[in-house]
C-alpha positions as CSV (number, residue, x, y, z in Angstrom):
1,X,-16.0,-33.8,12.6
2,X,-15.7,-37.7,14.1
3,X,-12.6,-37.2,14.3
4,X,-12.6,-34.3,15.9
5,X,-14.5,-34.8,18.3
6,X,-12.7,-38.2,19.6
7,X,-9.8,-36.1,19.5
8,X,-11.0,-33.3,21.9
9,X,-12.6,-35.7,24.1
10,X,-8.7,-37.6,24.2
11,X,-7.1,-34.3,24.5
12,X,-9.5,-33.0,27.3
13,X,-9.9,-36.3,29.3
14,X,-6.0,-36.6,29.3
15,X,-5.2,-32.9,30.5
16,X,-8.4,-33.8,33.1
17,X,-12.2,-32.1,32.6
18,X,-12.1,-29.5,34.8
19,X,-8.3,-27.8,35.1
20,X,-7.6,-25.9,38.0
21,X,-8.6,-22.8,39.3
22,X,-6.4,-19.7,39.2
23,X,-6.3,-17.4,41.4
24,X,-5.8,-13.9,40.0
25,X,-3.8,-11.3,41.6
26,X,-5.8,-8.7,43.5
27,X,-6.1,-5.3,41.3
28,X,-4.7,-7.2,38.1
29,X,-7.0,-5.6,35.3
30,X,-7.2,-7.7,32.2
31,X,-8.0,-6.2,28.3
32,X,-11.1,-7.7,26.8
33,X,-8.4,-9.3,24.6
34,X,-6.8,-11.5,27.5
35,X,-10.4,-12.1,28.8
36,X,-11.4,-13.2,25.7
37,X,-8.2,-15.6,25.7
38,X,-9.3,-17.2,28.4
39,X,-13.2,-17.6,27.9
40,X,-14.1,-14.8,30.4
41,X,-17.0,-12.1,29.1
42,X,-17.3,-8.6,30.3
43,X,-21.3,-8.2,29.8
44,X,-22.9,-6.9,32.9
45,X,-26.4,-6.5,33.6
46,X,-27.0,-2.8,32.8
47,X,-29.6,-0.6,35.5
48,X,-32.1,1.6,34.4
49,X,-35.1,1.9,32.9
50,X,-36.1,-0.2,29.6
51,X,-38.8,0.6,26.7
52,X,-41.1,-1.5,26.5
53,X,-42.3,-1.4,23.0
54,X,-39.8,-3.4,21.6
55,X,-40.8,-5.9,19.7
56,X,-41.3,-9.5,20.5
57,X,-40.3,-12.6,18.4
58,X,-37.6,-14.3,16.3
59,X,-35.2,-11.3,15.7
60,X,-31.6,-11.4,14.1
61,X,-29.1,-10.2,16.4
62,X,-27.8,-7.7,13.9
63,X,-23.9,-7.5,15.4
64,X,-21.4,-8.4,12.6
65,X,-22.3,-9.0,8.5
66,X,-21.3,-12.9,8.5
67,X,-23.0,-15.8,10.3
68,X,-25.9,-14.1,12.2
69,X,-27.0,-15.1,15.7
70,X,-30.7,-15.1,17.0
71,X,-33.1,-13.1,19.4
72,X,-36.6,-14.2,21.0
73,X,-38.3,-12.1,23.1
74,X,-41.9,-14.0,24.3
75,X,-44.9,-12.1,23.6
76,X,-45.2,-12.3,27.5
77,X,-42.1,-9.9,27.7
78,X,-42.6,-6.0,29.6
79,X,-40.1,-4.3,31.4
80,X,-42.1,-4.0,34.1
81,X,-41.4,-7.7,34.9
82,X,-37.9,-8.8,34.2
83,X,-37.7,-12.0,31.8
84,X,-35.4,-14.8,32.3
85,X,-32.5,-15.2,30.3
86,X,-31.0,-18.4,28.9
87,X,-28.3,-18.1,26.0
88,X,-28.5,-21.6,23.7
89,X,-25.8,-23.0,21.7
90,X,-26.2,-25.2,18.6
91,X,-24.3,-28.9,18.2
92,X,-21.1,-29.0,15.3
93,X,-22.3,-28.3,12.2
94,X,-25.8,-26.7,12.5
95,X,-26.8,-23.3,12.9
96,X,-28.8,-20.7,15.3
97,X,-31.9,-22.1,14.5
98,X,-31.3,-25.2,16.4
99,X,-30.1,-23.5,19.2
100,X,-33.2,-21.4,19.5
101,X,-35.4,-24.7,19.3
102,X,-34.5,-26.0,22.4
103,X,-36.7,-24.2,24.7
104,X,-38.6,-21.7,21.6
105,X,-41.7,-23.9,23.0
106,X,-41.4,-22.7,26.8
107,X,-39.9,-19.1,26.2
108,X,-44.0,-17.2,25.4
109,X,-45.0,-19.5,28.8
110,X,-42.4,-19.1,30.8
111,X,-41.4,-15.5,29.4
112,X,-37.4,-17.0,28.8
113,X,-35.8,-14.4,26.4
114,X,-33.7,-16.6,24.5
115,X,-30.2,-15.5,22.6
116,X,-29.2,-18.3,20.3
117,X,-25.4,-17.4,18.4
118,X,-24.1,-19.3,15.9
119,X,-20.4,-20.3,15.9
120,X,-18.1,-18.4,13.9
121,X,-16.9,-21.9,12.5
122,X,-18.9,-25.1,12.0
123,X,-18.3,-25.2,15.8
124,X,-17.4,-23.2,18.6
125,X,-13.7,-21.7,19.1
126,X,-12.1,-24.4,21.6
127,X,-13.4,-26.7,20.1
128,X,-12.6,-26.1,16.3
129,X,-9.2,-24.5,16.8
130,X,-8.8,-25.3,20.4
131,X,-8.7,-22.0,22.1
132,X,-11.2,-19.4,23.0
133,X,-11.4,-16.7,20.0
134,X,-14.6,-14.8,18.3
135,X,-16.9,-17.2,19.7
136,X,-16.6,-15.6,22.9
137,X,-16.6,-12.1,21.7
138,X,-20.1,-12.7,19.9
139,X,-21.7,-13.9,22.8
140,X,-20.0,-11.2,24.8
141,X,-21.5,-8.6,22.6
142,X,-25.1,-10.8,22.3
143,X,-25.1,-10.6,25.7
144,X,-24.7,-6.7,26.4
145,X,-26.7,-5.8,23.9
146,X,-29.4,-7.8,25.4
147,X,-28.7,-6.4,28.6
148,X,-28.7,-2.7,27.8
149,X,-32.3,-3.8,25.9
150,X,-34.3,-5.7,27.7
151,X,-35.6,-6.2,31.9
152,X,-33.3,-9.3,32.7
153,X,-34.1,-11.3,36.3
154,X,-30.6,-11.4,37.3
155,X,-31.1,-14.7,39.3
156,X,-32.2,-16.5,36.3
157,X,-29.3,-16.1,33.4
158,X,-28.5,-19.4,31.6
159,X,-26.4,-20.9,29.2
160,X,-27.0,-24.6,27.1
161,X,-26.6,-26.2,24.8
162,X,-26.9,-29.4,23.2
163,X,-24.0,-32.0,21.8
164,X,-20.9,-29.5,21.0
165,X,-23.0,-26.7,22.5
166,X,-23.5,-28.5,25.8
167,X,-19.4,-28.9,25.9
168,X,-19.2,-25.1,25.3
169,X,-22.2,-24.3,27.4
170,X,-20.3,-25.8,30.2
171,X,-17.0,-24.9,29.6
172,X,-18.5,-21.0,29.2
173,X,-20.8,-21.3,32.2
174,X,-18.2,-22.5,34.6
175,X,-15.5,-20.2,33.3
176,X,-18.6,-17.3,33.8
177,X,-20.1,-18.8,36.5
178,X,-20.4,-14.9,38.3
179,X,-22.5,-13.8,35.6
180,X,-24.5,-17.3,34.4
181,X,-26.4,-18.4,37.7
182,X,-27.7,-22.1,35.7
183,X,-26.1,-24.2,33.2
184,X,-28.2,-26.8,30.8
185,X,-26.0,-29.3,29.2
186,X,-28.0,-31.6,26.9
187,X,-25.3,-34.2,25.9
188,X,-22.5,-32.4,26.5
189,X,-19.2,-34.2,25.9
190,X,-16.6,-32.4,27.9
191,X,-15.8,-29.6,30.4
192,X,-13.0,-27.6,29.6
193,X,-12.1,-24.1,32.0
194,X,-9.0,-22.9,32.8
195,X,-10.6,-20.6,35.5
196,X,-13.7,-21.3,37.7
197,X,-15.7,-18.1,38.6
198,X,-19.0,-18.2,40.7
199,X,-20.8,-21.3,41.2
200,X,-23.5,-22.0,39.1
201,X,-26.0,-24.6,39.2
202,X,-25.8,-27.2,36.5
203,X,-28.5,-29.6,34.4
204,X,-26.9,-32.1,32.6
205,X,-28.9,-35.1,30.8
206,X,-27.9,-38.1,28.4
207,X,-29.3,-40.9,26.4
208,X,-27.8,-44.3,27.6
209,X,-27.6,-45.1,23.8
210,X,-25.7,-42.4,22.7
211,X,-23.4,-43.2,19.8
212,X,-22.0,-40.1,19.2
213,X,-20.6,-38.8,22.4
214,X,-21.4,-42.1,24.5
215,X,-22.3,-41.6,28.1
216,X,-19.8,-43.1,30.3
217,X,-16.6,-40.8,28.9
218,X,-18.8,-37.8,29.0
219,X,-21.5,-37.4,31.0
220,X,-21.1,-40.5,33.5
221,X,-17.4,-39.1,34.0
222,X,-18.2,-35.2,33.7
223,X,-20.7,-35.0,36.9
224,X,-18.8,-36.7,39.4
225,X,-16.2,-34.6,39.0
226,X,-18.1,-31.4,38.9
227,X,-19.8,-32.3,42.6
228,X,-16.2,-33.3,43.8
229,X,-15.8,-29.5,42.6
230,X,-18.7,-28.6,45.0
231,X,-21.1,-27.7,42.2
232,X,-24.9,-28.5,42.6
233,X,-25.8,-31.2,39.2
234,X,-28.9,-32.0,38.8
235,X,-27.9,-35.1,36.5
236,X,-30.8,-37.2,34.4
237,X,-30.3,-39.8,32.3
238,X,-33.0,-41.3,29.1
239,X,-33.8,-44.3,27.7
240,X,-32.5,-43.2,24.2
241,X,-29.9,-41.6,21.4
242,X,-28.1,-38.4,20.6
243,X,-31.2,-36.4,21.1
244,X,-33.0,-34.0,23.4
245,X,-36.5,-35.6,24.8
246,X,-38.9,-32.7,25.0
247,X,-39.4,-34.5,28.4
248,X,-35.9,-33.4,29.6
249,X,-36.2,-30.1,27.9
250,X,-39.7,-29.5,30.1
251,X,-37.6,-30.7,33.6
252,X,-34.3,-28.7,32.6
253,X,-36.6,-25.2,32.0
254,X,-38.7,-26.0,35.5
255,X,-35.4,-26.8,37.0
256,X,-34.3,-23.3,36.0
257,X,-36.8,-21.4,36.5
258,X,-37.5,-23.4,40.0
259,X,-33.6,-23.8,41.8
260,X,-32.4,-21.3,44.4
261,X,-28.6,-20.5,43.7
């Protein structure tokens, strides 16, 4: 996976972290297929009103028969007041579990429903075949289903990740960046987007000791060019490995639930 990794990072660095923004034609109307192709996700936020005797928890996402995604809804949830939303994405080779653990402590505070996927391969699609594919169809379909559930506060949609996760949560969250308002990229080790939508906010952090995706070809590199792209970063930097400090986790989620975009 190494090897894999070095690879991408060559492969994106060389092409350049962020590609260019397209400009589609006015009208053009794309299948989910070609969206899909190209990282884009049709979830909307749906109107009307929601039960509220769902219940609360860790809850599979139930939408295929293979790897199986994960739900929290915080025991502070009711659809009388919309939750925030923040979809989290595991690093190469681990599962939905650690995606959910990176903000399962502040979601019953801080009432964050949280959708954590797991990749259809030991990582996500552009990065394990190197081209958008299922991955993005899951969370597409994670995401509607959460929409047409639950009370969502529009303003506060997210998607992180940490290590691999990060690179997707950014490469997704630019990509999406009309429907994810904040993007929290713990580690993250590239950008990748053929189109930029919206402009969300961003959180990116990084241990200065970091030996698996080392700071100055990600990180160090990533944020200037993302503010030269006229995105807010709110960058932060630690005193340590390939890790997430439950101190940075604790200023990401006040960041989030704090930021005007």
């Amino acid at each position: 996976m190494c090897s894999l990794i070095v690879f991408l990072l060559v492969s994106f660095y060389g092409m350049g972290i962020l590609a260019a923004c397209t400009v589609e034609a006015e009208g053009e109307i794309m299948t989910k297929r070609d969206s899909y192709k190209t990282g884009r996700l049709t979830a909307k936020p749906a109107t009307g009103a929601k039960a509220n005797d769902l219940k609360t928890g860790m809850q599979p996402l139930n939408l295929d028969g293979k790897k199986e995604g994960l739900i929290y809804i915080p025991s502070s949830y009711s659809s009388e007041k919309p939750a925030a939303l923040a979809v989290m994405l595991h690093g190469a080779g681990a599962n939905a579990e650690q995606g959910l653990s990176l903000l399962r402590k502040q979601a019953d505070a801080l009432n964050i429903i949280l959708i954590a996927p797991a990749s259809r391969a030991p990582s996500w699609d552009i990065i394990s075949s190197r081209a958008f594919g299922p991955d993005v169809l899951y969370i597409d379909q994670a995401l509607q289903q959460v929409f047409d559930r639950y009370a969502i506060e529009t303003a506060r949609v997210a998607v992180g990740g940490f290590s691999d996760g990060a690179s997707y949560a950014l490469t997704l969250g630019l990509t999406n960046g009309d429907l994810f308002t904040h993007i929290l990229a713990f580690s993250p080790g590239f950008a990748h987007t053929a189109e930029l939508h919206g402009n969300p906010a961003v959180f990116i952090s990084h241990g200065i000791h970091d030996s698996i995706l080392p700071i100055d070809p990600c990180s160090r590199r990533i944020v200037p060019q993302l503010q030269r792209q006229g995105f807010e970063v709110k960058y932060q930097e630690f005193d340590g490995p390939h890790t997430v400090p439950t101190e940075v986790v604790e200023s990401a989620v006040a960041w989030f639930l704090k930021s005007e975009v």
